[in-house]
Residue frames as qw, qx, qy, qz and C-alpha x, y, z in Angstrom:
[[0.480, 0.471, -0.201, -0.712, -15.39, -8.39, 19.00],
 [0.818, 0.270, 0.413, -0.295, -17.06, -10.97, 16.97],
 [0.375, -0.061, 0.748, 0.544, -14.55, -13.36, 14.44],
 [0.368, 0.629, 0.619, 0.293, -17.99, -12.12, 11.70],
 [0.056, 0.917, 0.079, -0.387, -17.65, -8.43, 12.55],
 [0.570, 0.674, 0.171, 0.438, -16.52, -6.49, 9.00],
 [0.450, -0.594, 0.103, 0.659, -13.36, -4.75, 9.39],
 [0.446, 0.854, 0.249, -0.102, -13.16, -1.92, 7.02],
 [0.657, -0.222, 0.241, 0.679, -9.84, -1.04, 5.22],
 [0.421, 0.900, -0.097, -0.062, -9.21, 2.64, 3.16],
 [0.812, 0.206, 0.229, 0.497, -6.04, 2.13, 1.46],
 [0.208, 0.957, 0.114, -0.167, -4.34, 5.32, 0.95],
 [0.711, 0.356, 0.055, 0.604, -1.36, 5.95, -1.41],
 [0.366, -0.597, -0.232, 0.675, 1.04, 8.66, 0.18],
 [0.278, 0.925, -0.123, -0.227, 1.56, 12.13, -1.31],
 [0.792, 0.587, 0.028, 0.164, 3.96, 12.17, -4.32],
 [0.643, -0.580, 0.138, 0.481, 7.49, 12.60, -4.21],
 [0.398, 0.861, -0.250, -0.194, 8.22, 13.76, -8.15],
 [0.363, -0.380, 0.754, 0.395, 11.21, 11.04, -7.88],
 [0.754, 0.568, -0.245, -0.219, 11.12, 9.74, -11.72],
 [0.321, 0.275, -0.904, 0.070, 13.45, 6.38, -10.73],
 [0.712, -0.436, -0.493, -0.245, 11.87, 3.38, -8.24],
 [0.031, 0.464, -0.607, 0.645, 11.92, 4.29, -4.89],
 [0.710, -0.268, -0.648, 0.069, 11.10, 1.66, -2.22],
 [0.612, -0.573, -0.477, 0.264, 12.60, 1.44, 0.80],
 [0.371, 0.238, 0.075, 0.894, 14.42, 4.86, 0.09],
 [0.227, -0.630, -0.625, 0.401, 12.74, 7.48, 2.40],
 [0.186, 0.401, 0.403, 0.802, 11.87, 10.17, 0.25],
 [0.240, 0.380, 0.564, -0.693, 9.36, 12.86, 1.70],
 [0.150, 0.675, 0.722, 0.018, 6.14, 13.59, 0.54],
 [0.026, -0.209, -0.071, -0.975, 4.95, 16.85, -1.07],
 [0.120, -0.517, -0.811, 0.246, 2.05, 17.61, 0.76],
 [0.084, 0.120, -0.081, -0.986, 1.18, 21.08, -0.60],
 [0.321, -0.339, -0.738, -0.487, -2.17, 19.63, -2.16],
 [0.285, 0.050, 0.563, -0.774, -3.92, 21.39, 1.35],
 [0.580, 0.172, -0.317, -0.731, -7.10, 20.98, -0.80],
 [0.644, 0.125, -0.742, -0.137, -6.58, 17.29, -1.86],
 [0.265, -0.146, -0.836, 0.457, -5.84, 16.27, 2.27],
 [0.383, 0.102, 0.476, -0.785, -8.67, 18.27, 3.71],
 [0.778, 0.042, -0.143, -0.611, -11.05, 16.49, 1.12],
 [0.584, 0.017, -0.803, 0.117, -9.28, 12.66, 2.51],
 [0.046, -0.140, -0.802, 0.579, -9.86, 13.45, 5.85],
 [0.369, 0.112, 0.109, -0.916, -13.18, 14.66, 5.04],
 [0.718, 0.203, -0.594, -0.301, -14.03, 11.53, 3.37],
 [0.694, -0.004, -0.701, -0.167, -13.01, 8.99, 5.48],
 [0.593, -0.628, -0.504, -0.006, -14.25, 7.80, 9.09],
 [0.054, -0.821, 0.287, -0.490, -14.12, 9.54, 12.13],
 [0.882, -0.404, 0.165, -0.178, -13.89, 6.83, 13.84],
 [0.941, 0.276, -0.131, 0.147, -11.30, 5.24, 12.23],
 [0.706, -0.653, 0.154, 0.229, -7.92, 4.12, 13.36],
 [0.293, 0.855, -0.408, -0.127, -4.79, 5.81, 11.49],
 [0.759, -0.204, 0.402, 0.470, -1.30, 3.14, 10.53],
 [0.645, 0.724, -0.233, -0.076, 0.95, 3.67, 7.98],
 [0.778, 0.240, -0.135, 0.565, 4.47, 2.54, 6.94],
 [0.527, -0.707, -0.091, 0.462, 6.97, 3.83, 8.85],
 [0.476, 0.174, 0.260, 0.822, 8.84, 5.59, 5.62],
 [0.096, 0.363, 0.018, -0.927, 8.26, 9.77, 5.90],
 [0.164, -0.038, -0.607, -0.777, 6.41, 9.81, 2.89],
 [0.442, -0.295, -0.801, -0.276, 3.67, 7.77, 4.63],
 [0.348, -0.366, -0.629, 0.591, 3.99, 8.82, 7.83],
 [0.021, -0.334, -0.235, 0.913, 3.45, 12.47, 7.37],
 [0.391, -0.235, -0.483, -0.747, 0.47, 11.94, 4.99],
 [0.413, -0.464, -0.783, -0.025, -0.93, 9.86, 7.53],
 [0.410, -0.226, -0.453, 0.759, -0.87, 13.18, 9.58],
 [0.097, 0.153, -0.010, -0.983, -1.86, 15.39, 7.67],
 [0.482, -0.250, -0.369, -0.754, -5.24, 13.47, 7.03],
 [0.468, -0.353, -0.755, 0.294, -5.71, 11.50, 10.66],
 [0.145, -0.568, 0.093, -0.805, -5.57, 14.96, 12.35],
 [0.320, -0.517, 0.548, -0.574, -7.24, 13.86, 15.38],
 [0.881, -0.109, -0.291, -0.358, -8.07, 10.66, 14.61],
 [0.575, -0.717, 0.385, 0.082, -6.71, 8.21, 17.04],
 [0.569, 0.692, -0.438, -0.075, -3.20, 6.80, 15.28],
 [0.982, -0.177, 0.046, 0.048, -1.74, 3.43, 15.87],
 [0.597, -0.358, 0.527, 0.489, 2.36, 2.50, 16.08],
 [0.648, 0.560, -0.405, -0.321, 3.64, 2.71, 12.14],
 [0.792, -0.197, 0.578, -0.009, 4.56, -0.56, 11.17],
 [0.014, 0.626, -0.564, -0.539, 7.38, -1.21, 8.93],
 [0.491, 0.069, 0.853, 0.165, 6.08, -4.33, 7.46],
 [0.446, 0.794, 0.389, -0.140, 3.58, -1.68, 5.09],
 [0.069, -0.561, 0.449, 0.693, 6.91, -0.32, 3.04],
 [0.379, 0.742, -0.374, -0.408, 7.10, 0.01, -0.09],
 [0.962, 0.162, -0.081, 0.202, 8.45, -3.17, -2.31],
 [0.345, -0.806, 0.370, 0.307, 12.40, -2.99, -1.52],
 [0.693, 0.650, -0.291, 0.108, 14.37, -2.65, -5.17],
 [0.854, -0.154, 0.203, 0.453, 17.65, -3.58, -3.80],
 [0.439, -0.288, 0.369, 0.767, 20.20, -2.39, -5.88],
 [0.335, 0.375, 0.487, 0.714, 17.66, -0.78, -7.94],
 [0.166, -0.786, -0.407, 0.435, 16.58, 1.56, -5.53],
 [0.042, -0.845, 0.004, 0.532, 16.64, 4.90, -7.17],
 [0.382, -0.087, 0.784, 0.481, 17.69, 4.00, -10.26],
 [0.551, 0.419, 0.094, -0.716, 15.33, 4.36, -13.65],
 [0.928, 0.147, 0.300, -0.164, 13.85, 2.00, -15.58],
 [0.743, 0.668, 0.036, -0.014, 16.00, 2.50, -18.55],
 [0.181, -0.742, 0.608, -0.216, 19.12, 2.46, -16.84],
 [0.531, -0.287, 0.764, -0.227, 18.46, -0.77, -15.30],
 [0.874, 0.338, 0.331, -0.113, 16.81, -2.25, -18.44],
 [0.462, 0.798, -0.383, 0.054, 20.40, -0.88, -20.54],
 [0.170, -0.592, 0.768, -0.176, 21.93, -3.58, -17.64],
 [0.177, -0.177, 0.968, 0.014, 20.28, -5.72, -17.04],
 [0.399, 0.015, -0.308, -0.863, 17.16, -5.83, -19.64],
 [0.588, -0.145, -0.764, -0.222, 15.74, -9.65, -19.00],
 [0.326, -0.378, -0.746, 0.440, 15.60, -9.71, -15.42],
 [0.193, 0.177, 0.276, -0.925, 13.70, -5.97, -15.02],
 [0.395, 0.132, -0.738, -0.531, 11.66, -7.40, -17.75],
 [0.549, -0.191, -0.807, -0.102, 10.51, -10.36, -16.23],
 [0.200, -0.159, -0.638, 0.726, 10.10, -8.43, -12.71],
 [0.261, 0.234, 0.137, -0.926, 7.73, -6.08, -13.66],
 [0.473, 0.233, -0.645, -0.554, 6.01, -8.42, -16.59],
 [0.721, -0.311, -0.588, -0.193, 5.37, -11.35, -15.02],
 [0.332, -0.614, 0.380, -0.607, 5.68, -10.60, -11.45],
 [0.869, -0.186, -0.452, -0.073, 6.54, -13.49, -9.04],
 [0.942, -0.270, -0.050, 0.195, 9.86, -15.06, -8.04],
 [0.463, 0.501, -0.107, 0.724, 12.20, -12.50, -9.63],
 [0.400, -0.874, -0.178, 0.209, 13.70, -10.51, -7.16],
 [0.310, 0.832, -0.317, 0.333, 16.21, -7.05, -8.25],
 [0.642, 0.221, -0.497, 0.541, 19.50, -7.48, -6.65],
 [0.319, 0.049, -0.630, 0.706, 19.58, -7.55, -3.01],
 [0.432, -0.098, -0.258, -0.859, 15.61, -6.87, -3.05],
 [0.559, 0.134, 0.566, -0.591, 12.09, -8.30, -2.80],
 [0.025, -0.128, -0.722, -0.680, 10.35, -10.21, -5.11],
 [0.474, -0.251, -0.076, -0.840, 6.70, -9.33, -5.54],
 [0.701, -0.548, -0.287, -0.355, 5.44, -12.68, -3.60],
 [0.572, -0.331, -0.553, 0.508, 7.53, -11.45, -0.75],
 [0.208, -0.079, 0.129, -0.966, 6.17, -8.17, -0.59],
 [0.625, -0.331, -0.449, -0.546, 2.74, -10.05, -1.00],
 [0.660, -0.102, -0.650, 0.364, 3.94, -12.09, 1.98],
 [0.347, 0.032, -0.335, 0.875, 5.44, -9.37, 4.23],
 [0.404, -0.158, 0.050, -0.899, 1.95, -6.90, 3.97],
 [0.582, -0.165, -0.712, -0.356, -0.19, -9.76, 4.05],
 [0.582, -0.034, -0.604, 0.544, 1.14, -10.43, 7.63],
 [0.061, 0.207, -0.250, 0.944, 1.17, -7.00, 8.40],
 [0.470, -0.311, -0.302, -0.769, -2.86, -6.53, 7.36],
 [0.533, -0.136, -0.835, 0.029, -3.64, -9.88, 8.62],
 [0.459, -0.015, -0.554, 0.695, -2.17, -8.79, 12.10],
 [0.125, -0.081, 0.016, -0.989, -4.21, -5.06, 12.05],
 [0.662, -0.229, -0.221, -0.678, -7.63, -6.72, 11.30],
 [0.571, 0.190, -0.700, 0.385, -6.78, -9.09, 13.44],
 [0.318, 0.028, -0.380, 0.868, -5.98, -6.75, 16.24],
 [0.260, 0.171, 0.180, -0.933, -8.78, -4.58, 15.68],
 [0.156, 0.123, 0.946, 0.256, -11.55, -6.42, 14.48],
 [0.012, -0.777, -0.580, 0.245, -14.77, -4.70, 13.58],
 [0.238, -0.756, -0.167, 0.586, -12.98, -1.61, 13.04],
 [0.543, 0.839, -0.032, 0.019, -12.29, 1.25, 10.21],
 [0.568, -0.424, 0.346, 0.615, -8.35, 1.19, 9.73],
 [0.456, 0.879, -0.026, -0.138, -7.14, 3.82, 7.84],
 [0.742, -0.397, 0.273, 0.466, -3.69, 2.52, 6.44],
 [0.305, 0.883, -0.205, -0.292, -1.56, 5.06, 4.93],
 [0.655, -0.248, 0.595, 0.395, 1.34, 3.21, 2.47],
 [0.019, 0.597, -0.478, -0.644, 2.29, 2.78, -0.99],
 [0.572, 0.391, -0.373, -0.617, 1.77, 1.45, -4.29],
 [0.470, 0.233, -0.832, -0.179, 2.89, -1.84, -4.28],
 [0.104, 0.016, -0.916, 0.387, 1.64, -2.64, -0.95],
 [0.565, 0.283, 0.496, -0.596, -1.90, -1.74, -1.76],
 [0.657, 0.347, -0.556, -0.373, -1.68, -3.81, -5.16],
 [0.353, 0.235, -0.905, 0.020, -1.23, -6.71, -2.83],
 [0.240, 0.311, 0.722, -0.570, -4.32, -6.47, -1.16],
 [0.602, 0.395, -0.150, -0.677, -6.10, -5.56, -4.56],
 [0.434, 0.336, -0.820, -0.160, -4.54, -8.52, -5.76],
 [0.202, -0.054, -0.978, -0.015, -5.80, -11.00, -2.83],
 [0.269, 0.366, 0.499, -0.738, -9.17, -9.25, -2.34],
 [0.575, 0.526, -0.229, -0.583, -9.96, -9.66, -5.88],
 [0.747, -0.043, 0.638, 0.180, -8.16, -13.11, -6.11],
 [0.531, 0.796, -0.236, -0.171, -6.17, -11.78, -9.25],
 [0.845, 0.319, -0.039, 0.428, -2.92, -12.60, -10.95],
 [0.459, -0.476, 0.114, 0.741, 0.15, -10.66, -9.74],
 [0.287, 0.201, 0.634, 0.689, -0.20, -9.75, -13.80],
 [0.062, -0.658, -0.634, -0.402, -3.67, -8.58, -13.52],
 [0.504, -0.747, -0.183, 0.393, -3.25, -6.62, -9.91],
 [0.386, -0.262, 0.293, 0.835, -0.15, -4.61, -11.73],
 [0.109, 0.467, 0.749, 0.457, -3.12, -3.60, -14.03],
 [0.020, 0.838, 0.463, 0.289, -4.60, -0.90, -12.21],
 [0.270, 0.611, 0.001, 0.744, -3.75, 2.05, -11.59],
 [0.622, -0.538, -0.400, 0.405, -2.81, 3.56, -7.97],
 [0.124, 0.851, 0.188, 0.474, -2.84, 7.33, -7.75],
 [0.343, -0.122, -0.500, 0.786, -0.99, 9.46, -4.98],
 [0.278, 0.088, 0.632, -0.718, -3.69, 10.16, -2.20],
 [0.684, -0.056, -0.470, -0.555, -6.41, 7.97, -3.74],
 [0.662, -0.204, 0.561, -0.453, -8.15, 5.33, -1.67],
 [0.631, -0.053, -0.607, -0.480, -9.09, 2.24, -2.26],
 [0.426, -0.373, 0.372, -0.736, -11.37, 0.54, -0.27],
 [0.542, 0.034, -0.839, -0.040, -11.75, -3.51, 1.18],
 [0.603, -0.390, 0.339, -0.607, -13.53, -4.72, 3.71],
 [0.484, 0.141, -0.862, -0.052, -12.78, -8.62, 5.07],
 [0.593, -0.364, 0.277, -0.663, -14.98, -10.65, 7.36],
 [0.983, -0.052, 0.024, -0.175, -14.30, -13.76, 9.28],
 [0.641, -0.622, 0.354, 0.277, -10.95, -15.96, 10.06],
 [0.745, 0.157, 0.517, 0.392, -9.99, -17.10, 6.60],
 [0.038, 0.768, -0.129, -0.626, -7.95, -15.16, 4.62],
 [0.288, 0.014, 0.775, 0.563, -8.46, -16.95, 1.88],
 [0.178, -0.622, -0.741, -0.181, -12.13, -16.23, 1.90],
 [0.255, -0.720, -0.617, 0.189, -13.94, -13.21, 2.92],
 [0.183, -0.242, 0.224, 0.926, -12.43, -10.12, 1.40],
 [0.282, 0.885, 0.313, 0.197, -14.80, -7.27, -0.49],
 [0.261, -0.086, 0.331, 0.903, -13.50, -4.78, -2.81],
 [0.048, 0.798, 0.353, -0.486, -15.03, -1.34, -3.11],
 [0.353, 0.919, -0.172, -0.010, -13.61, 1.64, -4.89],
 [0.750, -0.158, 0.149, 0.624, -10.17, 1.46, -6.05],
 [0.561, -0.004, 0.147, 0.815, -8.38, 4.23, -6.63],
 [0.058, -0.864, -0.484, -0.123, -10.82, 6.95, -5.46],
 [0.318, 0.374, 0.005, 0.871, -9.87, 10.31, -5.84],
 [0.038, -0.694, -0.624, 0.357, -12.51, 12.35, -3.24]]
């Protein structure tokens, strides 16, 4: 396939877990009861298209219930979730009654801060970057549905849109919404379109 051919990316945020603390690398499942909500994603997006997600339940088994027969690729841990560390499961206000400057400065100015025994946000940017990189890459040309999670499709909004980390934390990432990018050519510095974000079908 041709280094100019447009690879097509749907983002998809997994079904919801109802946790009310920050759950990363913490393998929560997915409600999937929304029967409704997944028959109108898979109805929506290619038939052609090739299924990934993060290997964490939550992701996996949405990517199931809306691939259905599409064909469906290895999962590939590098699409988790940011990993909180020691604030895994935890709520905000807990962790901000410990330690109030450093959650503060994680979530606020996103960067270099990283929660105890954790990620900071440009090594989650890092870590998916790779991943994507690797997928369009791999498949070139092709639709690639990739099922994952909030933070790790804010880092493709974030260098498809050439934002701030600040500005990228700005919008708003629904559970089973899409958003859609499409990159073309070798340079991943260069060649990225942004569609819908956070489409609801």
């Amino acid at each position: 396939m041709s280094n100019d051919a447009i690879t097509r990316l749907f983002l998809v945020r997994h079904g919801p877990t109802h946790a009310k603390s920050m759950v990363g690398w913490s393998d929560l499942p997915a409600d999937l009861s929304d029967t409704a909500a997944l028959d109108r994603l898979h109805g929506y997006l290619p038939e052609q298209a090739l299924v990934v997600s993060s290997d964490l339940s939550r992701a996996r088994d949405t990517a199931t219930a809306i691939g259905r027969d599409r064909q469906r690729l290895e999962d590939h841990p590098d699409l988790r979730e940011i990993h909180f560390g020691a604030w895994e499961l935890r709520s905000w206000r807990e962790i901000d009654a410990e330690d109030p400057e450093r959650i503060r400065a994680y979530w606020e100015t996103p960067g270099d801060v990283t929660p105890p025994g954790g990620e900071s946000w440009n090594q989650v940017c890092a870590r998916v970057n790779g991943a994507i990189n690797g997928l369009i890459d791999t498949h070139r040309g092709r639709d690639l549905i990739v099922v994952g999670h909030f933070g790790q499709i804010l880092t493709q909004i974030q260098r498809a849109e050439r934002l701030t980390a600040e500005e990228a934390f700005s919008h708003r990432i629904d559970n089973l919404s899409i958003t859609e990018l499409t990159h073309q050519g070798t340079d991943w510095e260069q060649g990225w379109g942004c569609g819908k974000i956070n489409h609801n079908p």
